[in-house]
N, C-alpha and C positions, 0 to 999 in steps of 0.2 A: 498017853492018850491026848495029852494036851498039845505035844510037839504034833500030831497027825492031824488032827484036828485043824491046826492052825495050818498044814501044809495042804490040807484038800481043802481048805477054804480060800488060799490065794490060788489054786488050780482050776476052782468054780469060776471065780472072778475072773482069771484069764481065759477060760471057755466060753464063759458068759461073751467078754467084748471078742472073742472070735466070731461067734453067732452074729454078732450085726458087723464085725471088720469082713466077713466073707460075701456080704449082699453087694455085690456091683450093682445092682439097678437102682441100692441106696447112696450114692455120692457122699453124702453127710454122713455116713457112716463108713462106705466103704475107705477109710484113709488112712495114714501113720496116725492116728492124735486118739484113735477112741480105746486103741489098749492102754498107753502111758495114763491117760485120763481113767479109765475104769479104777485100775492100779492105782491110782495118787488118790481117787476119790477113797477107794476102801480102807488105804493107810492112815488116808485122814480122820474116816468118821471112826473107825474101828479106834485109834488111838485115843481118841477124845471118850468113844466110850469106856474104856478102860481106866482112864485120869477119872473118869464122871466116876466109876463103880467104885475104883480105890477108894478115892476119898469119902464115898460115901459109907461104905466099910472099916474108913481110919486104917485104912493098909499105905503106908510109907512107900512111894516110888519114886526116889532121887533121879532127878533130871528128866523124869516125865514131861514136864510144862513143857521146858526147852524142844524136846522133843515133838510133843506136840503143837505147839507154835511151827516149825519145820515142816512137816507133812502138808500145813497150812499153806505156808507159801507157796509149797510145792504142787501142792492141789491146783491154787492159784495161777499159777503159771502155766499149768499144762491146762486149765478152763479158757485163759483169756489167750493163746496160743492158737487152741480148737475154735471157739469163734471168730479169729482171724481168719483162721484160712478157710471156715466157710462163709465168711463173711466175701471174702475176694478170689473164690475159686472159678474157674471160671470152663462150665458146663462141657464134658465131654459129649455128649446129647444136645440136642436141639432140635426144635418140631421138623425140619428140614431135613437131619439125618434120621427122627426116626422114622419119616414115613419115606424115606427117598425121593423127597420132588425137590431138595437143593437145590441142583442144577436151573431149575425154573425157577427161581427166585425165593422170597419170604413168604411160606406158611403162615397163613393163618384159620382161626376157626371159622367154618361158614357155619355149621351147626352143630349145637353139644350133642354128642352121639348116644347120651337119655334124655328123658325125659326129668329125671331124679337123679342125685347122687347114690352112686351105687357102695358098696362097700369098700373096696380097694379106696375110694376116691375119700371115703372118711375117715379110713386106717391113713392110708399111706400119702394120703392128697390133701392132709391139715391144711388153713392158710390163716398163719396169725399176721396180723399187721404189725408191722414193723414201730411202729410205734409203742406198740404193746408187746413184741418181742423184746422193746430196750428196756422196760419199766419192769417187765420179770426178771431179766438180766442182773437189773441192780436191784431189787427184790434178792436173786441168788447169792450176787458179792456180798452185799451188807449182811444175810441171815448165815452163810455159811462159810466166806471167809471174815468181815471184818468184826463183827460183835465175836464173834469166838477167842480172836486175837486179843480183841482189848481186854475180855474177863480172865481168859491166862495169864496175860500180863499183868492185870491185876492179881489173881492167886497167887505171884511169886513176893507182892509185898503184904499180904494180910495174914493175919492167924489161920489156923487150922479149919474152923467151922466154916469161916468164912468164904476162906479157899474153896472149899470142898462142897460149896453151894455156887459159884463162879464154873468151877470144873461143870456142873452138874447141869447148867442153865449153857451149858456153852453148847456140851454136846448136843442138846433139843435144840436148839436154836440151828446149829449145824443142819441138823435134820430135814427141818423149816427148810431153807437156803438147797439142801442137797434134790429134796424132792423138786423142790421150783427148776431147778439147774435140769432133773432128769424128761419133768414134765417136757418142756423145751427142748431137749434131746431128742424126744420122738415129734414134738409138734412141729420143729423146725425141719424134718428128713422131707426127704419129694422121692417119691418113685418115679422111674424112668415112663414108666407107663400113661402119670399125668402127663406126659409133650402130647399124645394121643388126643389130651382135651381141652389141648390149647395152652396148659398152662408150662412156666420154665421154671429149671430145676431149680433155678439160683431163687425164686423168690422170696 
């Protein structure tokens, strides 16, 4: 039960990031980086919970840390990977093909088509400043790759209690960092539908 279990829960995980890799009107989603990413994040935090539960149960798991340290980098690299490339991707869309007047030149808004932001525009049409995008960002690294790293590496030289209170603050702390990382996931996406209101996908 326990082998199935663990087998439909990496099958969730990779149907989960199909559901937002199959949105082409989402770019920031639609890409190679958000299955590798789903995957690295579940290995990560699911392993750290496991390290946090042992320990806190005194169940012995050789080579756990190391392990989980791993999942860590790896998580890592496939985060700061994905905000590369939507960092510098550069819009298949733009206000000019979506409304077809290209040829005439640059689109722009002459009037917001409401009066009110309507729902798609508050779902799908976020706009965090960039400024405040960078300061969640590293809000995410620090809470959910680098404090977790240092408290494992810390549990590989302290006793038992100790350890297994490191394991236990790493994993929350992860958590912290994961949920900030996910917030940003959906607050950074643009639907193709905001070029409609003026605004670009890349913002």
């Amino acid at each position: 039960m326990g082998l199935a279990s663990a087998v439909l829960a990496v099958v969730t995980v990779i149907c989960t990031a199909y559901i937002y890799r199959s949105l082409k009107p989402v770019p920031r989603w639609h890409n190679r980086w958000v299955l590798p990413n789903y995957l690295a994040f579940a290995a990560m935090t699911g392993v750290l919970q496991l390290v946090a539960l042992a320990g806190l149960f005194g169940y012995s798991l050789p080579g756990a840390d190391p392990i989980a340290l791993a999942t860590i980098v790896v998580a890592l690299a496939m985060k700061l990977g994905y905000w590369r490339f939507i960092d510098n991707e550069t819009p298949a869309s733009t206000p000019e093909s979506a409304t077809g007047l290209g040829a005439l030149g640059k689109v722009r808004l002459f009037e917001a088509p409401h009066t009110s932001e309507n729902y798609l525009l508050k779902e799908m049409g976020y706009q965090v400043a960039r400024k405040h995008a960078r300061k969640l960002r590293r809000i995410a690294l620090v809470c959910a790759f680098a404090l977790p790293s240092l408290l494992l590496v810390i549990a590989l030289f302290v006793p038992g209690v100790i350890a297994a209170l490191c394991a236990l603050v790493a994993a929350e702390i992860a958590l912290i960092g994961v949920l900030t990382e996910r917030w940003l996931f959906f607050a950074e996406a643009r639907h193709a539908v905001t070029l409609y209101y003026g605004r670009s996908l890349a913002a």
